[in-house]
ZAZA-929736 format. One record per residue: residue in one letter; x, y, z of N, C-alpha, C, O, CB in turn. Coordinates in steps of 0.02 Angstrom, whole numbers, plus 50000, padded with zeros to 5 digits. Glycine has a CB too. Example, Ala and Ser with C-alpha at 12.3 -4.5 7.8 and 13.67 -1.06 7.14 Angstrom:
ZAZA-929736
A506604971650390506154977550390506604983550390507124983450423505654977650452S506424988850354506844994750357506455000250394506705005750402507044997050286
end
This chain:
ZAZA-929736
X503875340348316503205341548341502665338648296502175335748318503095349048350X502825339748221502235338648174502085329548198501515327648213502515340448074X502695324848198502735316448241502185315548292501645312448289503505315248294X502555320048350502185321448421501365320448419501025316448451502335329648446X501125326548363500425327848368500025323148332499455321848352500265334448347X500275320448278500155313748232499995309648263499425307248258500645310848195X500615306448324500545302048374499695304648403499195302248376501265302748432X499645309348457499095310748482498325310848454497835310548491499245315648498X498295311148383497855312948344497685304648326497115302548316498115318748284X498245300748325498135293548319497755289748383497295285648380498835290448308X497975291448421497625291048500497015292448495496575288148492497885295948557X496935298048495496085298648507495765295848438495205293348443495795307748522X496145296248363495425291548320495485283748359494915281348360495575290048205X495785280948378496105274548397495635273248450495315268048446496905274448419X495485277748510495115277448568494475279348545494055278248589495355281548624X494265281348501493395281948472493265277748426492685276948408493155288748436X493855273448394493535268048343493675262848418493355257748407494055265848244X493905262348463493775257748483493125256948526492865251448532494265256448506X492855262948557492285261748590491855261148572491425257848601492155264248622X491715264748502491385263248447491045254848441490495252148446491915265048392X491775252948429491585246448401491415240048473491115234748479492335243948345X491785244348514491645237848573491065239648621491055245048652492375236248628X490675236048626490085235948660490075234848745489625235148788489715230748626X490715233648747490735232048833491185238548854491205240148913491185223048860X491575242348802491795247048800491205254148789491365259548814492285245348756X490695253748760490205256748758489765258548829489475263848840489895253248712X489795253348869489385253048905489495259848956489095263748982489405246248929X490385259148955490425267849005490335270648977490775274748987490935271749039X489835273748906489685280048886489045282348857488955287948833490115281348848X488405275548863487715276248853487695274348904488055270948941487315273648805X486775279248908486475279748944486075272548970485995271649030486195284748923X485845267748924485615261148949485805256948882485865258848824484745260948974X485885250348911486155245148885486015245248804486415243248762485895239248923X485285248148790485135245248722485225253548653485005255148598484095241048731X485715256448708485955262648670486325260148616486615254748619486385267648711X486335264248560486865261648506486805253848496487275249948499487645263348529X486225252648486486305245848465486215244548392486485240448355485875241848501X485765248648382485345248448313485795252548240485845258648245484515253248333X485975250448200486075255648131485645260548127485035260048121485985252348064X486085267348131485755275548111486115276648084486595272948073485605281448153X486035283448056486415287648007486855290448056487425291448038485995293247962X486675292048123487085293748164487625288148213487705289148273486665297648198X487755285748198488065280548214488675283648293488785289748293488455277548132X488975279848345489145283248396489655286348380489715291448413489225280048448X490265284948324490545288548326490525295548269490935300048275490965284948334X490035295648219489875300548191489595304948255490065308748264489425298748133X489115306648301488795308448329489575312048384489675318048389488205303048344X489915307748411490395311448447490695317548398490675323548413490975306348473X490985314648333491295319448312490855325948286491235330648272491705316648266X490145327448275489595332148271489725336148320489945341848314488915329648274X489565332548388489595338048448490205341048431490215346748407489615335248530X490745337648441491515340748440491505348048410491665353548433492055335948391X491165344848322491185350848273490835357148306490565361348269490795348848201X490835358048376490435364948416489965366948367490145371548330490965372148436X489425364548361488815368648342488615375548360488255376848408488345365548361X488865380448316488605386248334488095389548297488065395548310489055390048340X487695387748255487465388548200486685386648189486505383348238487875385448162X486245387248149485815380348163485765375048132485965373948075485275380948165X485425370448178485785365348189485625360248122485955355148110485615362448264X485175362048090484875358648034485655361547949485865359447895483755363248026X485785368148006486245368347922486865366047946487215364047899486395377147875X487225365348021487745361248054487525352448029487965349547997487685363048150X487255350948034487215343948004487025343847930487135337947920486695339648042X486825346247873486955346647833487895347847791488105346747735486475349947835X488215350347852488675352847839489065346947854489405344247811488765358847867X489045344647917489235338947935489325332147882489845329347863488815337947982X488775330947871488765326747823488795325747760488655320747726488485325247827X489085333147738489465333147664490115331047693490285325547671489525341247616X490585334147742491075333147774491405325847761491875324647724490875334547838X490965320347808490835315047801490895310347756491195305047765490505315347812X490515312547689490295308547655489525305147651489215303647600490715305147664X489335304547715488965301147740488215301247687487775298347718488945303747813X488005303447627487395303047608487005308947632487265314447639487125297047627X486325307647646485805314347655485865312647742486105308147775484775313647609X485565317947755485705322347805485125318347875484515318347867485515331647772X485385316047921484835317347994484255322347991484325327147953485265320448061X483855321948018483265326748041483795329948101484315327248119482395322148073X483545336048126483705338148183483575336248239484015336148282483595342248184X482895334048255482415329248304482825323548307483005323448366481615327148276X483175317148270483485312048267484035314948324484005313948384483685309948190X484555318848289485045320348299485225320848377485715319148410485095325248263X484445324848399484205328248474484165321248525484395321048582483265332948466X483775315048487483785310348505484255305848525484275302248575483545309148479X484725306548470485155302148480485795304648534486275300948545485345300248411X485755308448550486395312348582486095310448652486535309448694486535321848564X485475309648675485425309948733485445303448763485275302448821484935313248746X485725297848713485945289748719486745292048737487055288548777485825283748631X487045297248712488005296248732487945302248800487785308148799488805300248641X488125297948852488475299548916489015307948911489385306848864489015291648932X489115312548929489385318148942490215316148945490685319648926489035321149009X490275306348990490905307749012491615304748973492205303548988490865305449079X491005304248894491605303048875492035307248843492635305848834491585298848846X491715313748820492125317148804492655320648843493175323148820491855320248778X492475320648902493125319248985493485313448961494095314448953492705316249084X493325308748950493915304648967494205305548906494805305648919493805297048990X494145306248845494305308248768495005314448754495525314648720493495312148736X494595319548810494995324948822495775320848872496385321248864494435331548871X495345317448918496055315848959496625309248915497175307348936495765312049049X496365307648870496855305148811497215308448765497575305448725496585301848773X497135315248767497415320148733498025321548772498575320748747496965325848721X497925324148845498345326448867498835322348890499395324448905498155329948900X498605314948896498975310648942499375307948874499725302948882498475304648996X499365310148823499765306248762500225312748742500725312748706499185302948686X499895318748779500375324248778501035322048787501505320948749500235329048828X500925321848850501195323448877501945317548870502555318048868500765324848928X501525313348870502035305348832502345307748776502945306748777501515297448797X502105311348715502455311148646502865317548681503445316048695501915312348562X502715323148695503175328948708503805326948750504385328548735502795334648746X503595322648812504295323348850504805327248847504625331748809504605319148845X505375328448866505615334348873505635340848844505965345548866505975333348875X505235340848789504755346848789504195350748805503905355948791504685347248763X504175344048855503445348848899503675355248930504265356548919503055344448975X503465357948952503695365449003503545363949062503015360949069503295373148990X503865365049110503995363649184504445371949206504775376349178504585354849194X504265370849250504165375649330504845370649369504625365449395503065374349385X505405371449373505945367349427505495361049426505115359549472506085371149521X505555357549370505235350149371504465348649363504185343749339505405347149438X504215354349390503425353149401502925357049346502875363149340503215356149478X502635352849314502015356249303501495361249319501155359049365501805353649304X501325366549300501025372149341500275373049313500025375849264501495379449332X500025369249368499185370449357498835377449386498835378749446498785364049400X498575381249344498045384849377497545383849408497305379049378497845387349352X497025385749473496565381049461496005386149463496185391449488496565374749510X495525386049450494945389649474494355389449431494425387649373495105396449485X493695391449458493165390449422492745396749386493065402049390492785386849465X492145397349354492065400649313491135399449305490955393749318492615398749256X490695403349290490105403449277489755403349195489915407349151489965408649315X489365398949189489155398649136488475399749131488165395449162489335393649114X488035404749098487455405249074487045402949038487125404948980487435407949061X486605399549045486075396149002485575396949019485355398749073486065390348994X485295395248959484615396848913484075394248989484125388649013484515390248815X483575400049018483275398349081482515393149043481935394549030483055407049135X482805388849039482135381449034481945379049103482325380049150482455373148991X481535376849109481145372349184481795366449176482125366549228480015367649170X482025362049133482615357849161483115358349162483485353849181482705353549147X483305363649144483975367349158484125370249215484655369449245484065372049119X483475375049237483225376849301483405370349358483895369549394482385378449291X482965367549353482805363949387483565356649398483635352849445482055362549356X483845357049355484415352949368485095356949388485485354049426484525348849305X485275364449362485825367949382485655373349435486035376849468486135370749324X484965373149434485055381149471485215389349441485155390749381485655380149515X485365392749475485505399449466485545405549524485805405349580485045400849423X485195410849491485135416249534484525419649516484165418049468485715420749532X484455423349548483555426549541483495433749586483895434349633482865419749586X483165437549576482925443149621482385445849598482355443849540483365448449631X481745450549611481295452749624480875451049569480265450749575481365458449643X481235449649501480845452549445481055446649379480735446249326481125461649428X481505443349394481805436349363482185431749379482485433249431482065436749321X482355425249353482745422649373483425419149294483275419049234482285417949421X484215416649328484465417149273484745409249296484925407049350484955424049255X484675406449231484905399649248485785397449245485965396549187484475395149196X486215396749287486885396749280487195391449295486915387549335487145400949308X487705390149274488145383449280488955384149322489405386749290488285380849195X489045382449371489705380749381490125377549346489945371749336489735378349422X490785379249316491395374649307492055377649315492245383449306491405371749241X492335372949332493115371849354493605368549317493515363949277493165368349409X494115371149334494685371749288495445370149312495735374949337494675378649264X495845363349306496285364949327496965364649243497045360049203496305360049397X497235369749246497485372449190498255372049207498475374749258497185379849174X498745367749154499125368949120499575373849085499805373249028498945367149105X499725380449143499765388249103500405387349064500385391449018499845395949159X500835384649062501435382849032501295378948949501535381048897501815377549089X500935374248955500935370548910500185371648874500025370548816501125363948936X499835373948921498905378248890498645371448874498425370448817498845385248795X498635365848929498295361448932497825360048988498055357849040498645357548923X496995361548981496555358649057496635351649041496615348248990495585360849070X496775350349128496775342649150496225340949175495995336149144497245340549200X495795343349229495205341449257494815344549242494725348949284495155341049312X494415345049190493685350149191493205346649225493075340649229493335352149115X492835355249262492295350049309491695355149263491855360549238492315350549428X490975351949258490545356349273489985352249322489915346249330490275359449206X489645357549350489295355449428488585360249403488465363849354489855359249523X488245358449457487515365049496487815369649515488365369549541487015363349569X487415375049501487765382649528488075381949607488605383349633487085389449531X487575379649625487725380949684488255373449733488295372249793486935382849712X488425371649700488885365649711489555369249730489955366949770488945360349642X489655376049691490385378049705491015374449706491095368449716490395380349757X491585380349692492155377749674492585374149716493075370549705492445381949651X492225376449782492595373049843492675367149824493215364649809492275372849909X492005363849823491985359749833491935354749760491905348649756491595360449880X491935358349721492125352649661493165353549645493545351049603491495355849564X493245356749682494345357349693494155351249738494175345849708494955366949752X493965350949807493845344449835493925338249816494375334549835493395344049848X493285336249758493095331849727493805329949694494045324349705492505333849688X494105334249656494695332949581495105329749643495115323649644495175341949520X495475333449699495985329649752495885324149768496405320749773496045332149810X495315321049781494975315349778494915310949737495025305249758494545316149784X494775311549684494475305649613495085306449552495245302349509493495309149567X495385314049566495715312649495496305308949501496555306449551495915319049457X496525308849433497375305849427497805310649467498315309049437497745305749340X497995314849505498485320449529499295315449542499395310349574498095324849618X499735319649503500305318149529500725321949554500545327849555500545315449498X501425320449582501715322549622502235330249609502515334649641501975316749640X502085326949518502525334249493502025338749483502235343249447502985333949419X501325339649503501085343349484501065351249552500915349549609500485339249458X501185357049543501065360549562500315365449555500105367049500501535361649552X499985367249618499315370549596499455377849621499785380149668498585366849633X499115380549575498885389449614498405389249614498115385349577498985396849586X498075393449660497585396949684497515402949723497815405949767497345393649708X496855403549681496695413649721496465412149795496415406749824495775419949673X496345419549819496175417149908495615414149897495545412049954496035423449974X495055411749863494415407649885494675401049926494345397849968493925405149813X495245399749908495405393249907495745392149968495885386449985495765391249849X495955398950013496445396450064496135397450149496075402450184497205401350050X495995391150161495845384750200496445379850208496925377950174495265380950165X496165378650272496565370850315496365367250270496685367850218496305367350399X495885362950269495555360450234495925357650172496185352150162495095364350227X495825364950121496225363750044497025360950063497285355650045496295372549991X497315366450104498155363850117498045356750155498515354150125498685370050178X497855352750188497685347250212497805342850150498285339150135497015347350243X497285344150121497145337850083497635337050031497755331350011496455337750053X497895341750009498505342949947499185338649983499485334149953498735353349932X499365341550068499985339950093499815331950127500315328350135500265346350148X499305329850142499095323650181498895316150114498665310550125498265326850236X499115319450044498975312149997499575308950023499935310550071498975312649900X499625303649979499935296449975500545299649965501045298850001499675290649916X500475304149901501175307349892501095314449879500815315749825501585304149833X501275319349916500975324849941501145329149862501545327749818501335327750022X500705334349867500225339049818500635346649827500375350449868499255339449849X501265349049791501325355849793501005361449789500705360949736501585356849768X500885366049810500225369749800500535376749821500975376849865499515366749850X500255384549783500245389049820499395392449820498925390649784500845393549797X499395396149854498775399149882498775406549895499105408649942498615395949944X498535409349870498315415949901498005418449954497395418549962498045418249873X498395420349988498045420850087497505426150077497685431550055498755424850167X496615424650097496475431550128496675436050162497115434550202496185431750150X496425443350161496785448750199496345445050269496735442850310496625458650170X495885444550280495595444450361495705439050376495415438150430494865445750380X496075432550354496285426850391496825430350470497115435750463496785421350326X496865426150540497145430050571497895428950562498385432650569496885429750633X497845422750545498685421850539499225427850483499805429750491498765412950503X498775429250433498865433250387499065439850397499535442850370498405433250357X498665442050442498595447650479499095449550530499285455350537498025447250508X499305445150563499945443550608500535442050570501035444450597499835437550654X500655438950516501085437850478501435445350440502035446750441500765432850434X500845449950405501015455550379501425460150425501975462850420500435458550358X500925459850476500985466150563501955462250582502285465850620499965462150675X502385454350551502965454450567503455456050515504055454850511503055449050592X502915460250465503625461050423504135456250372504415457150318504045462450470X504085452250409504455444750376504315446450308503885450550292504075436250399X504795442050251504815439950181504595434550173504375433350117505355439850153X504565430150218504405422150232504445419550312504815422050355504985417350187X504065414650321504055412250367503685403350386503235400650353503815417750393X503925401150429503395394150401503255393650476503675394350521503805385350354X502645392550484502065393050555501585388050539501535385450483501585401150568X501165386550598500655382550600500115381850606499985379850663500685380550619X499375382950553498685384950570498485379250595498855374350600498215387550517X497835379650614497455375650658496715376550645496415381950641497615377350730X496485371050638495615371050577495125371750623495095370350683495345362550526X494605375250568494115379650608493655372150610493805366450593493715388050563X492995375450644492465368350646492355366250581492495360350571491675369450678X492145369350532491995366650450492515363150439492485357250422491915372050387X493045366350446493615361750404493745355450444493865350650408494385365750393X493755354050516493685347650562493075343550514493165338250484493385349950657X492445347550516491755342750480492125339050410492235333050405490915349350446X492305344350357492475342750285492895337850278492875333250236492755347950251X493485339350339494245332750346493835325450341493885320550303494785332750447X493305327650416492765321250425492565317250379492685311250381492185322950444X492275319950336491855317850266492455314150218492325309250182491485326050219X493075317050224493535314550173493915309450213494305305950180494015320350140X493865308250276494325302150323494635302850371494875298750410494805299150297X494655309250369495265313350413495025314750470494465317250463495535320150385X495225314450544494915316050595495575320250619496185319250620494575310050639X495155324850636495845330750656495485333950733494945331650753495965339450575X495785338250763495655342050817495895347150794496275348550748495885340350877X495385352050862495565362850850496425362150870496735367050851494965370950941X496815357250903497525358550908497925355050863498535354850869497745357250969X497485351050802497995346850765498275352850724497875356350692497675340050717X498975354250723499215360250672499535357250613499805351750613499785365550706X499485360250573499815359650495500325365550477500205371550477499175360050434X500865362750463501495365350450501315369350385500925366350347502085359750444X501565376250364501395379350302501965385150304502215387450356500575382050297X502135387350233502555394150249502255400450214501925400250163503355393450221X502375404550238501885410150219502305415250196502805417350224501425412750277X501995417750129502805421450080502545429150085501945428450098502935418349967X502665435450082502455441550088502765443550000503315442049975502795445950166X502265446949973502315448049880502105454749887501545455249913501735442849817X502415460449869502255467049863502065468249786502505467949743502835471449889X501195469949765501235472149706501525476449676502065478449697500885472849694X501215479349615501725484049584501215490249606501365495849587501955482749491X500715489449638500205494249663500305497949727500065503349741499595490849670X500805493449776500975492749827500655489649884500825489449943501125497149835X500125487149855499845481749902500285476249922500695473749883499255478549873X500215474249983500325467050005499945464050022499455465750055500665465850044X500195455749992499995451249974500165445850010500695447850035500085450949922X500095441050028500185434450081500125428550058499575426150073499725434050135X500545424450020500415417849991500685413150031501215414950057500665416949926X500395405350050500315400250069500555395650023500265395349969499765399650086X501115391150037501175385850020501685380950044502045382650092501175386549967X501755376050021502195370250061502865368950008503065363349992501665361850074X503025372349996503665373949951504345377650000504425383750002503365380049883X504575375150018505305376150071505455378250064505435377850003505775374050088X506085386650087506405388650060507145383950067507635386450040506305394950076X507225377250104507635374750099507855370550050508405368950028507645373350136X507005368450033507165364849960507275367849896507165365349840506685360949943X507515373849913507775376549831507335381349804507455383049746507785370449771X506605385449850506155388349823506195394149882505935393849938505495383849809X506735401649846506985405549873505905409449880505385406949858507805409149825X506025417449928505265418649921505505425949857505005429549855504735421250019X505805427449832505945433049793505635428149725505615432249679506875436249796X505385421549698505205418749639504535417949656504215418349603505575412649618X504315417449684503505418449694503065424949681502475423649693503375417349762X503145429849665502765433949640502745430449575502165429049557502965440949644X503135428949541503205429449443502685422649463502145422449435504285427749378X502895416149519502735409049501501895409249506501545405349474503135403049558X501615414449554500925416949570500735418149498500595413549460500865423749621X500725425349480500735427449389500585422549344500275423849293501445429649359X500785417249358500475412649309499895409049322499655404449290500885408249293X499705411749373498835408049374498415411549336497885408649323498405408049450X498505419049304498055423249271497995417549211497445417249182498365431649251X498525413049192498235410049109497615405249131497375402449081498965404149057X497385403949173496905400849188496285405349152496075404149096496925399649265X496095409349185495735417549151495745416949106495275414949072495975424449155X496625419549075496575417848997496055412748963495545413548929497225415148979X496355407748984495875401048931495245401348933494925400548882495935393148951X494875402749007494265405248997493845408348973493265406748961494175406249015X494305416148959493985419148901493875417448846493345418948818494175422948887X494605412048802494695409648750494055405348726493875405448667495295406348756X493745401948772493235395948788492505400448769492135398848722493295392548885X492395405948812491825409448800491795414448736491305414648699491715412948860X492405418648726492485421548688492565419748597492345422148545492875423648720X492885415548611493265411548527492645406948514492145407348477494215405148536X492955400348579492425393548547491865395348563491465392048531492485385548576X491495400648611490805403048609490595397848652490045395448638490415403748535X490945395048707490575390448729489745391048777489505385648794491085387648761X489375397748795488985399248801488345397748758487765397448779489175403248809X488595396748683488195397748638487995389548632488495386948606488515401948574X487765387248637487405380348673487175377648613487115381248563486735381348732X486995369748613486665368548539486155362348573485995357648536487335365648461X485915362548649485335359448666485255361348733485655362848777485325352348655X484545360948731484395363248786484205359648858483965362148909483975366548766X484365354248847484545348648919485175348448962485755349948950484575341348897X484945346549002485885345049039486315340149020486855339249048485935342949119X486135337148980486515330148970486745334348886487315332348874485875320448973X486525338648834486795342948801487125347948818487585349748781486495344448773X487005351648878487415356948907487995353148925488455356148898487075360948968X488285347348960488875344348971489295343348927489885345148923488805339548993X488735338148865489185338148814489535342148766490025340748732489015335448789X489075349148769489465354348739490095358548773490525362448754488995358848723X489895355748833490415360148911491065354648885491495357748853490005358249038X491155349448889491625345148899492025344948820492635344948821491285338148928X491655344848751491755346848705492255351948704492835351448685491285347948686X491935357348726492255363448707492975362248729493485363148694491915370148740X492935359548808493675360448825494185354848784494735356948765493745359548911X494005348248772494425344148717494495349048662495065350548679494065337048689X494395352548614494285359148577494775362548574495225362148532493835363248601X494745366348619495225371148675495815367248670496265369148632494945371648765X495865362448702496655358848727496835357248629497405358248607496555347948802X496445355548597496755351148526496755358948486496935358748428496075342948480X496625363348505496705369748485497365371848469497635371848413496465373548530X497705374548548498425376148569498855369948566499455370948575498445379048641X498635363048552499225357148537499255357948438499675354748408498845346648574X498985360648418499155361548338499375368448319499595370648266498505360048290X499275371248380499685379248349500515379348412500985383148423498885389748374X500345374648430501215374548453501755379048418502055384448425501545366948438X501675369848348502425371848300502495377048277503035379848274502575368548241X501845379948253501895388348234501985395148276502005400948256501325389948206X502055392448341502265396148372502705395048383502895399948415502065397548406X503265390148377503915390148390504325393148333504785397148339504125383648405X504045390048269504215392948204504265401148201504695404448172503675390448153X503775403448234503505412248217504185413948272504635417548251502395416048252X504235410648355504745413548385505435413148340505635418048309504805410248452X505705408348339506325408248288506325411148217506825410248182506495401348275X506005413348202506025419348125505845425648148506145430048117505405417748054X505505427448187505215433148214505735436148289505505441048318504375430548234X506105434548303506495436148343506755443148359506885445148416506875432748330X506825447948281507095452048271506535459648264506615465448245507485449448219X506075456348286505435461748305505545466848369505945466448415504705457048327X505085471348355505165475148401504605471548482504715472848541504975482948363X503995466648451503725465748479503865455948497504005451848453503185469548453X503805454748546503645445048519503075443648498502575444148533503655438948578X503055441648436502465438648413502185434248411502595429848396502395438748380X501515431248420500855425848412500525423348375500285426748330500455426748428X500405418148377499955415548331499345419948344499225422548398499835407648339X498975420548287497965424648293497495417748334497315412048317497415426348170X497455420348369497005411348414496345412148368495985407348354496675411748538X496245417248351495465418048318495465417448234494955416548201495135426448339X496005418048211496195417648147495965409648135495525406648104497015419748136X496695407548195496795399248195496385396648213496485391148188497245396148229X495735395948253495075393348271494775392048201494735386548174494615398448319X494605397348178494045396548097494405391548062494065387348032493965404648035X495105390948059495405387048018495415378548022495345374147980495985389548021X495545378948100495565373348126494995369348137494955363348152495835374048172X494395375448124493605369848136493425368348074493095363148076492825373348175X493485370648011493435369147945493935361747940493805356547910493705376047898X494375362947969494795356747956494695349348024495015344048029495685360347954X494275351448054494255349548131493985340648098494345335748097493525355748196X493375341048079493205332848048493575329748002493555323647995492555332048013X494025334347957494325328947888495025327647952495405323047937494615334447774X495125330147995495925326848028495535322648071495875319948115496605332748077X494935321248072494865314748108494685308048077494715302348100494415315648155X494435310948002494225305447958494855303747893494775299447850493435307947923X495135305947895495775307347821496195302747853496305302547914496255316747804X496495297947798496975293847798497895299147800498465297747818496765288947724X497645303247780498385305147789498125314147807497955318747770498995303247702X498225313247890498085319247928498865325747929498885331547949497855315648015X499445321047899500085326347912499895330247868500005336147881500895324347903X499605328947810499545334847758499035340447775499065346247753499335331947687X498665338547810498235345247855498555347947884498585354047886497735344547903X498925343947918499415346748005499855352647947499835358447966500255337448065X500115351647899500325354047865500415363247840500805368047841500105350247838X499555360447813499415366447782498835369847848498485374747833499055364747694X498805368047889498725372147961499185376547978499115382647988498735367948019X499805372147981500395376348004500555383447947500555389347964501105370648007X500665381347888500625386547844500365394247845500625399747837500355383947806X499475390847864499185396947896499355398747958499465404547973498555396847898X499385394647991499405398148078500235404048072500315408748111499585388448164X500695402548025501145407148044501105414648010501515419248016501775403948031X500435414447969500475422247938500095428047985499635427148025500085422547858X500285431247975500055438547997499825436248083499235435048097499265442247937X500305436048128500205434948183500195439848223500375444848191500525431148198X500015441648304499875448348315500315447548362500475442148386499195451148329X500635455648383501195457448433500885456348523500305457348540501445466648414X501315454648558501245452548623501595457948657502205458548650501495445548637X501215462348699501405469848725501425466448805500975465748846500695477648706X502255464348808502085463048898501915466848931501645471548902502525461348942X501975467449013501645472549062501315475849062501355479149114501825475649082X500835477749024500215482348990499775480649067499855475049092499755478648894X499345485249100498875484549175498485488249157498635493949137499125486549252X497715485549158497015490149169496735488449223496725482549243496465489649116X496485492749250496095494449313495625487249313495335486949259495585502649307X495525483249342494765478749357494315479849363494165481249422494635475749396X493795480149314493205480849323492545475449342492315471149305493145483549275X492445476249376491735468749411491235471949374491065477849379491405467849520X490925465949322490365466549288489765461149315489925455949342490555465749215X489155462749305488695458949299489025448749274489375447549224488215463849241X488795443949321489145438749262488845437949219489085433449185489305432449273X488215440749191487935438849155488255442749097488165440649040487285438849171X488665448949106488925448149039489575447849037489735451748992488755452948997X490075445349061490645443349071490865441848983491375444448961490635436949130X490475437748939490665436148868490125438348829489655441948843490805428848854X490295435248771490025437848715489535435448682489155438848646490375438348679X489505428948694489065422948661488595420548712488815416248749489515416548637X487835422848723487565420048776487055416148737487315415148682487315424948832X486445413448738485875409748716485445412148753485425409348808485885402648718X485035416948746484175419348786483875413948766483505410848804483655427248757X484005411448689483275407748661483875402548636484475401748648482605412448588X483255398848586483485395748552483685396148465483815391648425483165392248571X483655403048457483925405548388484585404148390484925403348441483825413148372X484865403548304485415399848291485585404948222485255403548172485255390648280X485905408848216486235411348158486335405348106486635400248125486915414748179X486055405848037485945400348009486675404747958486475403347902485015397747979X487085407247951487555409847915488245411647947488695414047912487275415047888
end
């Protein structure tokens, strides 16, 4: 593993000294031609790796800090800094992130984790709060009632629960929704054929099953049926364990097919099988998907294969909670992205360096009463202190090193089946780290 991640870590300095240096390679990631042209102290690829370093702090003692790090001499103004960031594009730290995973996934090979061959994406989206400015406002939207208004952000997530890698991060306008940025990813992204998706009922539509089973090379997917869909309703009322039947799209989903190429009719039907999952509450449950029981996917493995969409959740919290990604370090949209897209490269280079120590802690720790974990919060502080010298250090194994060292002490016990009641909160406080203002804990 320590090879594997070396490899990956070579990748991405490799893919930032190169855009760095190439100017026609630059061009997909400033804002206009005569960006990064000039010698600064911030130079493009110092400036990527700043954001990276998640600014949570302020920002005058984060770049001071930075640039002992570095080497780099005396320090940016803050104003510079503000300036110069709004010359690098949001998407490259998307495409940065998708060099992480796509070299993952290359160096791991048969140690990736798979589902009967497939990859198991979570997918779903998530709300983000920010600081209510007139262009924040005015570019994301929000929510409002009698007496204020709160400025909020959509993003989406399609997650890796096996391997705790996001592949597609989206962030959008509030009101853009997840529908329709899941849409968008079926559309534009890389999706392949081993990939399997879950989803909660928001998601189950003709429409979504359409577009997953109607690619080039069709899209495994399960879904969580609403209770008031009718087929659902008829499906429960037969009792069945499984069954495979045929819905038929409402007018929206005829319009939406429209928009994407597809011309369908109220009698064009789509083949689907519909699985019945009894909680441990005793509710029933109704999942959708195009998984056969002839091809080898009995319906008694689908409750557990469902269960794994909660790590989606998981990471989310991890994101708001740990990396604080709420806690913002500008107040534009073109800084809100880059800290959104940041965080999640972050996140993914997070859980790819606490792997080995978690394999290490399983094989010595075996004989516990509990299975034990790496501290994700332990290993965060550690890993952001060390986060710039493994991108600038000639010899990064000796970090990878003494990372691992720490990541295997005092790790905390993993209490399976543990259930608390759900509680629906306000989203506004869903986490921990929000930004009203622009104060910055300078300590």
């Amino acid at each position: 593993m320590l090879k594997a991640n070396l490899k990956i870590i070579s990748a991405l300095k490799e893919f930032l000294i190169t855009v760095a240096d190439n100017s026609e390679y630059r061009n997909f990631f400033r804002n206009t031609e005569t960006d990064f042209t000039r010698k600064r102290k911030l130079s493009f690829a110092k400036l990527v790796l700043l954001i990276v370093r998640l600014c949570k702090k302020t920002l005058s003692v984060e770049i001071e800090k930075f640039f002992e790090e570095t080497n780099a001499g005396f320090p940016c103004s803050v104003a510079a800094f503000s300036l110069q960031r709004m010359k690098l594009n949001p998407s490259f730290f998307y495409s940065w992130n998708m060099v992480l995973w796509m070299n993952f996934y290359a160096a791991y090979g048969s140690h990736v984790k798979r589902w009967k061959g497939f990859r198991v994406l979570g997918c779903d989206g998530s709300n983000v709060s920010l600081v209510n400015r007139p262009e924040l406002q005015e570019y994301f939207g929000g929510q409002s009632n009698q007496t204020c208004s709160f400025v909020v952000a959509k993003t989406f997530y399609c997650y890796d629960v096996l391997n705790k890698m996001i592949l597609f991060p989206q962030m959008a306008p509030y009101r853009y929704g997840e529908l329709r940025m899941m849409y968008d990813i079926i559309e534009r992204a890389p999706m392949k054929e081993d990939m399997l998706l879950i989803f909660d009922r928001n998601f189950s539509n003709y429409k979504m099953a359409a577009l997953l089973q109607w690619k080039e090379k069709e899209i495994k997917y399960v879904i969580r049926v609403k209770d008031s869909l009718n087929f659902s309703k008829q499906f429960v009322r037969s009792k069945k364990q499984s069954a495979v039947i045929e819905i038929f799209p409402s007018s929206s989903s005829m319009d939406g097919l429209k928009e994407c190429g597809y011309i369908v009719q109220k009698d064009t039907p789509l083949k689907v099988r519909l699985i019945r999952v009894k909680l441990s509450s005793g509710k029933i449950e109704v999942l959708m998907t195009n998984l056969l029981e002839e091809e080898g996917y009995p319906a008694d493995e689908f409750k557990m294969l469902y269960s794994l969409r909660w790590g989606v959740e998981s990471n989310i919290g991890f994101q708001k909670n740990i990396l604080q990604l709420e806690s913002l370090s500008g107040l534009t949209p073109i800084s809100v992205m880059q800290d959104f897209y940041a965080t999640v490269l972050v996140a993914n280079l997070h859980f790819l360096l606490i792997k080995q120590a978690q394999e290490t802690i399983d094989d010595t720790m075996s004989d516990k009463k509990y299975p034990m974990q790496v501290n994700n919060n332990k290993a965060f502080g550690k890993i952001k202190e060390n986060l710039i010298p493994l991108f600038v250090s000639q010899n990064p194994s000796e970090i990878l090193k003494t990372l691992h060292s720490y990541f295997i002490r005092a790790p905390l016990p993993i209490r399976k089946d543990r259930s608390f009641p759900r509680i629906r909160k306000n989203p506004m406080t869903n986490s921990k780290y929000r930004t009203f203002t622009n104060y910055k804990s300078a300590y």
